[in-house]
C-alpha positions in Angstrom: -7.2 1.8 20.5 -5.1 4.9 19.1 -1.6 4.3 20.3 -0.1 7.3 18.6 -1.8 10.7 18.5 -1.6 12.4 14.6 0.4 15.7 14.9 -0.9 19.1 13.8 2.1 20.6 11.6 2.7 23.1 14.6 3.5 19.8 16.8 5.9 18.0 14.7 9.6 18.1 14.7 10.7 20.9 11.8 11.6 18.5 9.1 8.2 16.8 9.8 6.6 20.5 10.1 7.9 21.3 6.5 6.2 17.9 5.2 3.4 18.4 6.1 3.0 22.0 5.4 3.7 21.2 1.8 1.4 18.3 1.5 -1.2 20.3 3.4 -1.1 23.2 1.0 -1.2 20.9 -2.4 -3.9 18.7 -1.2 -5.8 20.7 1.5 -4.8 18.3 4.4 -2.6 15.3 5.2 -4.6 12.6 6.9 -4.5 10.8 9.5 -1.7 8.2 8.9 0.7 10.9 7.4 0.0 13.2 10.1 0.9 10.3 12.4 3.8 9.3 10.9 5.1 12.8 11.4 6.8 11.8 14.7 9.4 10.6 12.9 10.8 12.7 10.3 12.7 10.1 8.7 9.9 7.5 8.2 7.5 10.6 7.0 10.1 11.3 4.4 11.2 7.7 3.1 7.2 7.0 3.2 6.8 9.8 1.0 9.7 9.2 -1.3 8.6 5.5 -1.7 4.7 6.4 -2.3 5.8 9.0 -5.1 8.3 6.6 -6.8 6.0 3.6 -6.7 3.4 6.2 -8.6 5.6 6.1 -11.5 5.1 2.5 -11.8 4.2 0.7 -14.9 1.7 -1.8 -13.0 -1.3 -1.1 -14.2 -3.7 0.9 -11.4 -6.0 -1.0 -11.0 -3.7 -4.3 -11.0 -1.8 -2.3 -8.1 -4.8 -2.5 -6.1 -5.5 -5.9 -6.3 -2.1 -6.5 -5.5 -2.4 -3.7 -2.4 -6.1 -5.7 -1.4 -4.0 -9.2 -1.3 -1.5 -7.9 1.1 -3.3 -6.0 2.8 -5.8 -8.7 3.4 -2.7 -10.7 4.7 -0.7 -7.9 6.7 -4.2 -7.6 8.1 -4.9 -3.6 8.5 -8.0 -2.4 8.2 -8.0 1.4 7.1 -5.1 -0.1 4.5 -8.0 -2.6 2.9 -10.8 0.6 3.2 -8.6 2.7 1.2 -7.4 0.0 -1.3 -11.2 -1.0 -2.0 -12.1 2.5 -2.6 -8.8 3.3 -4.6 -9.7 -0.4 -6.7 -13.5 1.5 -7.4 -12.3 4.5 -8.6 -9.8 2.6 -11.0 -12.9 0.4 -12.3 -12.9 -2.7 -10.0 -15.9 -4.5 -9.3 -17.1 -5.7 -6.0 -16.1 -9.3 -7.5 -12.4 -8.1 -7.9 -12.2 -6.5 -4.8 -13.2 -10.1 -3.1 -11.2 -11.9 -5.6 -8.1 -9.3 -4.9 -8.8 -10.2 -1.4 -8.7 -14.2 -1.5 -5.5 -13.4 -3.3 -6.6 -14.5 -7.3 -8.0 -12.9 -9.9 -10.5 -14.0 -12.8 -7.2 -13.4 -15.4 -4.6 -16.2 -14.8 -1.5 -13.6 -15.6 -3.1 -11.3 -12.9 -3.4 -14.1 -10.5 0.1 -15.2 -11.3 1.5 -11.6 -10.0 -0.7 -11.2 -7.4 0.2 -14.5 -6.2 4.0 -13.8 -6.3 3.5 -10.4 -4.7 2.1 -12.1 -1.7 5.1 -14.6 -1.4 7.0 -11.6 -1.8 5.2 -10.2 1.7 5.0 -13.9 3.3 7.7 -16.2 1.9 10.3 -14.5 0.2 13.0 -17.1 1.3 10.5 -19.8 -1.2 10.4 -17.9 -4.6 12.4 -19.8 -7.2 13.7 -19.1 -10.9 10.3 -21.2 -11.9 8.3 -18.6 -10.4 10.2 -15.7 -12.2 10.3 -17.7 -15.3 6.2 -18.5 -15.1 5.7 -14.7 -14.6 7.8 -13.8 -17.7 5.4 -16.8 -19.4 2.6 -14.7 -18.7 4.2 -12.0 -20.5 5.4 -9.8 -17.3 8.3 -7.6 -18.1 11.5 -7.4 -15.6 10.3 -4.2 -14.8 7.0 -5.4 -13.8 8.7 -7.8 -11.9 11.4 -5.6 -10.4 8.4 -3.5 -9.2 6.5 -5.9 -6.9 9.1 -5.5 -4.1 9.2 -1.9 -3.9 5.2 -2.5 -3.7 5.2 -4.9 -1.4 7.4 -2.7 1.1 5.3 0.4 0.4 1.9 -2.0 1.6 4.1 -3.5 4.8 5.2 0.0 6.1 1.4 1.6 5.7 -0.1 -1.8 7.2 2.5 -2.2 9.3 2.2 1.2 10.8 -1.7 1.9 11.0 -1.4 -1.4 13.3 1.1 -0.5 15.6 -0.3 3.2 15.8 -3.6 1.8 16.2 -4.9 3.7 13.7 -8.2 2.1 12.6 -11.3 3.3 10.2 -12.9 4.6 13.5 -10.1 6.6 14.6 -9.6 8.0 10.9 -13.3 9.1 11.3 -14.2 6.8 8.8 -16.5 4.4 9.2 -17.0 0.4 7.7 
């Protein structure tokens, strides 16, 4: 069940209103989560901010989307694991690494390796360890790689996070599975 109702630009407070008129005349529209999000200008705009910097990351894309399928998978959202799967086929993954992505591994031990920390990141931060950091750097993951996995990590918890409490699922995006 839709908790909150996605706002049409005209709706939205005016810091909100400007966001999305920008987005909507760059891309056409703004979508359903964005559009929800709008009731709150400041999450719109950190979402935003963190979405575009985390774009100029130097994970691999379609490495980024195995890591968004594990958490996701975890966090548990729906519409979050939708658009991951089809964002992982566009950037070449197959049906086997979307389920692989999914359980959390990968066929490629230095993929698994991240993927595996990036959920500990989500689940257990508290348990990661210099061993862990370390056994990344083995696999021959730079500390900007590394550095990188939080700011991930928080851009997949506030997208989960909020599709769940807005009760935005692939139904109400007028999507369906």
């Amino acid at each position: 069940m839709r908790r909150l109702n996605a706002l049409d630009p005209a709706e939205a407070p005016a810091k909100s209103r400007e966001l999305l008129d920008d987005i909507i005349s760059r891309s056409g529209s703004a979508g359903e989560m964005v559009s929800t999000m709008a009731h709150s200008p400041a999450l719109l705009q950190g979402y935003l901010d963190l979405s575009r910097a985390m774009k100029r990351s130097k994970l691999p894309r379609a490495l980024s989307e195995k890591i968004s399928l594990a958490l996701q998978e975890w966090i548990g959202c729906g519409l979050c694991l939708d658009a991951h799967a089809v964002a992982g086929r566009a950037a070449g993954l197959s049906e086997a690494d979307i389920a692989l992505a999914r359980q959390g591994t990968s066929t490629d031990a230095r993929e698994a390796a991240l993927i595996a920390v990036a959920t500990r990141v989500l689940a257990e931060p508290s348990s990661l360890t210099d061993e862990d950091v370390a056994e990344l750097r083995g696999h021959g993951w730079s500390d900007r790689i590394i550095a990188e996995i939080p700011g991930l990590v928080a851009l997949n918890l506030l997208t989960g996070s909020f599709n769940l409490l807005a009760g935005l699922k692939l139904e109400s995006a007028g999507k369906t599975a």
